[in-house]
C-alpha positions, -999 to 999 in steps of 0.1 A, spaced: 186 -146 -618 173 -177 -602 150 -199 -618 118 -209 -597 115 -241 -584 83 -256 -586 72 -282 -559 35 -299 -560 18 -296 -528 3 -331 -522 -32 -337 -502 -39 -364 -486 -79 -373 -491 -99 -402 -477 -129 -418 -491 -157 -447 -478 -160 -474 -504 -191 -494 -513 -192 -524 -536 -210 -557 -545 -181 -579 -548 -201 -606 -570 -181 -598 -601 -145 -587 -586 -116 -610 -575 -115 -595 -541 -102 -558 -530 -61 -560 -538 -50 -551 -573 -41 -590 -598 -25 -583 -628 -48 -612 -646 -83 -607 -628 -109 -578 -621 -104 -560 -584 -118 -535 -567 -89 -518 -562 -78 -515 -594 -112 -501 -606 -112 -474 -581 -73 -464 -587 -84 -461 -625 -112 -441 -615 -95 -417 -592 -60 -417 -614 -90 -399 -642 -100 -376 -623 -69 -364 -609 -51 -369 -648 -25 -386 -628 -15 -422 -611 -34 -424 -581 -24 -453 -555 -50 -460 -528 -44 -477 -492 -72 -498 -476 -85 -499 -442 -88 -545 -447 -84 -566 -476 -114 -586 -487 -117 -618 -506 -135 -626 -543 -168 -622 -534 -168 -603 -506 -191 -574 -500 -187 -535 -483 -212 -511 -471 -179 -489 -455 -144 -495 -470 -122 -468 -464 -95 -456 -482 -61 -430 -484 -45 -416 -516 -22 -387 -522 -25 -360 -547 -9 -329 -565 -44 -324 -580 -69 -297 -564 -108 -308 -572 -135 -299 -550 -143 -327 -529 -181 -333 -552 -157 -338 -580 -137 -362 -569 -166 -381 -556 -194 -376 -588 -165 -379 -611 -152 -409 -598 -186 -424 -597 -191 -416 -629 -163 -433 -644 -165 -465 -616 -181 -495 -628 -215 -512 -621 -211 -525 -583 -189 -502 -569 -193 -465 -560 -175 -443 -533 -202 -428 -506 -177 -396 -493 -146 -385 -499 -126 -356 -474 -94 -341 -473 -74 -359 -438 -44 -350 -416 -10 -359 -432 -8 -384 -402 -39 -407 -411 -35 -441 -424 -66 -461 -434 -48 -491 -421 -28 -482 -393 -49 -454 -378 -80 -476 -371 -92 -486 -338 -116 -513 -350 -134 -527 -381 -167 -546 -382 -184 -569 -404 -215 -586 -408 -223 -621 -421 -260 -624 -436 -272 -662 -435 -307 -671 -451 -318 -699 -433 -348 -719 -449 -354 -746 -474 -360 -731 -511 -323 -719 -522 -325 -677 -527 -330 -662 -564 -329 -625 -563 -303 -625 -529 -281 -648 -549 -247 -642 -541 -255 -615 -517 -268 -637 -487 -252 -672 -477 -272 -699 -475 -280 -728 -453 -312 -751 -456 -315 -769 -419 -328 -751 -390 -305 -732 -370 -304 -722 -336 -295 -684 -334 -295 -690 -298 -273 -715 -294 -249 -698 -321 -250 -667 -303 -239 -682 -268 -212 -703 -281 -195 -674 -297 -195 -655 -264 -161 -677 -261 -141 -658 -288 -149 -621 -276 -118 -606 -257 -83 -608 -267 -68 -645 -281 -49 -665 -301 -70 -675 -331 -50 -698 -348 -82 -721 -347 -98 -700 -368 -71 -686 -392 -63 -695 -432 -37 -715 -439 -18 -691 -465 -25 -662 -441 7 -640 -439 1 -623 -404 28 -622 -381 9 -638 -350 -27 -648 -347 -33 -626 -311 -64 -607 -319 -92 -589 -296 -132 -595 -305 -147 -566 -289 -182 -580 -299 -195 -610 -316 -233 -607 -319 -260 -638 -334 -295 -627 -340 -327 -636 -361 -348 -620 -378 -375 -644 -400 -356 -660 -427 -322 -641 -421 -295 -651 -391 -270 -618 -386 -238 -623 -372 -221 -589 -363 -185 -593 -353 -161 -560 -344 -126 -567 -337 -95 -545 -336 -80 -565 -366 -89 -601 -384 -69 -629 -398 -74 -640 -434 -109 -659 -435 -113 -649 -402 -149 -645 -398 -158 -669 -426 -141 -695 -404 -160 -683 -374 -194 -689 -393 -184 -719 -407 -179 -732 -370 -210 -714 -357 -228 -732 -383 -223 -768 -367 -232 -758 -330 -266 -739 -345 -272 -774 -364 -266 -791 -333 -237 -811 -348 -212 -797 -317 -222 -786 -284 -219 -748 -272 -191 -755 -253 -171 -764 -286 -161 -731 -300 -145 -725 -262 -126 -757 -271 -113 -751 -305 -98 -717 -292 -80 -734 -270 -66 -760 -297 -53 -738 -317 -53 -759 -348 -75 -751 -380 -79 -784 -390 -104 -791 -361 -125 -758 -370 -154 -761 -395 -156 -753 -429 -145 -718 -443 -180 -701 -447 -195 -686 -484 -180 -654 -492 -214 -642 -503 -223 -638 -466 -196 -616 -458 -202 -577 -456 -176 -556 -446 -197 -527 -428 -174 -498 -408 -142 -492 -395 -137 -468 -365 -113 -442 -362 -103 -417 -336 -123 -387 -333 -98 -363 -339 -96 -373 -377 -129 -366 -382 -140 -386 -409 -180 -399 -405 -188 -420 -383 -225 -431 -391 -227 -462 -411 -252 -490 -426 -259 -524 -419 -269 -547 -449 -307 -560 -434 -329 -578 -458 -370 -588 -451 -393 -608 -459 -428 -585 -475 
């Protein structure tokens, strides 16, 4: 007789992350700090009773927040798709929580399949310092122009060499990227800056708002973020903007994959 040979079927399930990244030393897993990642692999490795390794749509940075991180893992283990969410939750600490979670086709990657990720950056712009949206709003006590902010970043949409605007440890190949939109509005205290790009360089978008920051001050002319693309040197940029800003909100995928495609924008108001 032959004996049976017994092969685990592994599915491949995606899931939307949300987390206040206050207490966490950014998304990828340290071996000496508090991630993100490693508090949802722990999570997800319980429920499954086995090692779970997850794959991220972007990286974010200590402090960094997201309304819509997505996520891949593979798995032998068959739970119905409320129990790898409400367990998961249950067992994820304070400031993180998963929103869905769906089996996907063997071909999706929550890296390499997306078409575009977008974040938003959430400035409170007046004089008192913020108490309860501490560390979940940047802030910045001189007037700023929205206006002004808004038409100078009309420079950086389309597809360009961002080395103006990129970290100095980041470990991209090149720094060609493509803004699809860069958006600055106000409403009362709060300045949003919505930004959707194909793909970002490390501190990106903080460097982006740290450089918006000095034209809506009136320290550099519109016509200066036009100039600094052109440069292509860091050191003439502004200053890396807080982390506590930085909301990292959807990424799109194509339709075929069928994952949600609704998603939330962080908005705060004044009663």
């Amino acid at each position: 007789m032959f004996g049976l040979l017994l092969i685990d079927v592994l599915m491949k399930l995606a899931a939307c992350v949300e987390y206040d990244g206050t207490a966490f030393c950014g998304w990828q897993r340290l071996s000496h700090a508090s991630t993100v990642q490693t508090s949802v692999e722990k999570a997800l490795s319980e429920v499954a009773n086995e090692k779970i390794d997850v794959i991220c749509a972007g990286r974010t940075d200590s402090g960094v927040h997201a309304n819509g991180q997505v996520i891949h893992f593979e798995t032998s283990a068959e739970r119905p798709m409320r129990g790898w969410l409400f367990g998961s939750n249950v067992k994820l600490p304070d400031g993180i929580a998963l929103r869905w979670v769906q089996p996907v086709a063997d071909d999706f990657h929550a890296r390499f399949s997306a078409i575009s990720r977008r974040y938003r950056y959430v400035i409170q712009n007046r004089w008192a310092k913020p108490a309860i949206l501490k560390n979940k709003v940047a802030w910045y006590h001189h007037a700023l122009d929205a206006d002004a902010m808004h038409l100078a970043a009309q420079a950086l949409v389309g597809e360009h060499d961002f080395s103006s605007f990129r970290a100095s440890g980041c470990q991209a190949t090149h720094a060609r990227r493509e803004i699809r939109s860069l958006q600055v509005s106000r409403q009362d205290d709060f300045i949003y800056i919505d930004i959707v790009a194909n793909a970002f360089l490390h501190h990106m978008v903080r460097n982006i708002v740290g450089s918006l920051l000095e034209v809506g001050s009136g320290e550099q002319k519109i016509e200066w973020m036009a100039e600094l693309l052109v440069q292509r040197d860091r050191t003439l940029a502004g200053m890396t903007a807080a982390a506590s800003g930085l909301y990292f909100v959807y990424v799109e995928y194509p339709a075929h994959f069928g994952l949600p495609a609704h998603y939330s924008l962080p908005e705060f108001a004044i009663s």
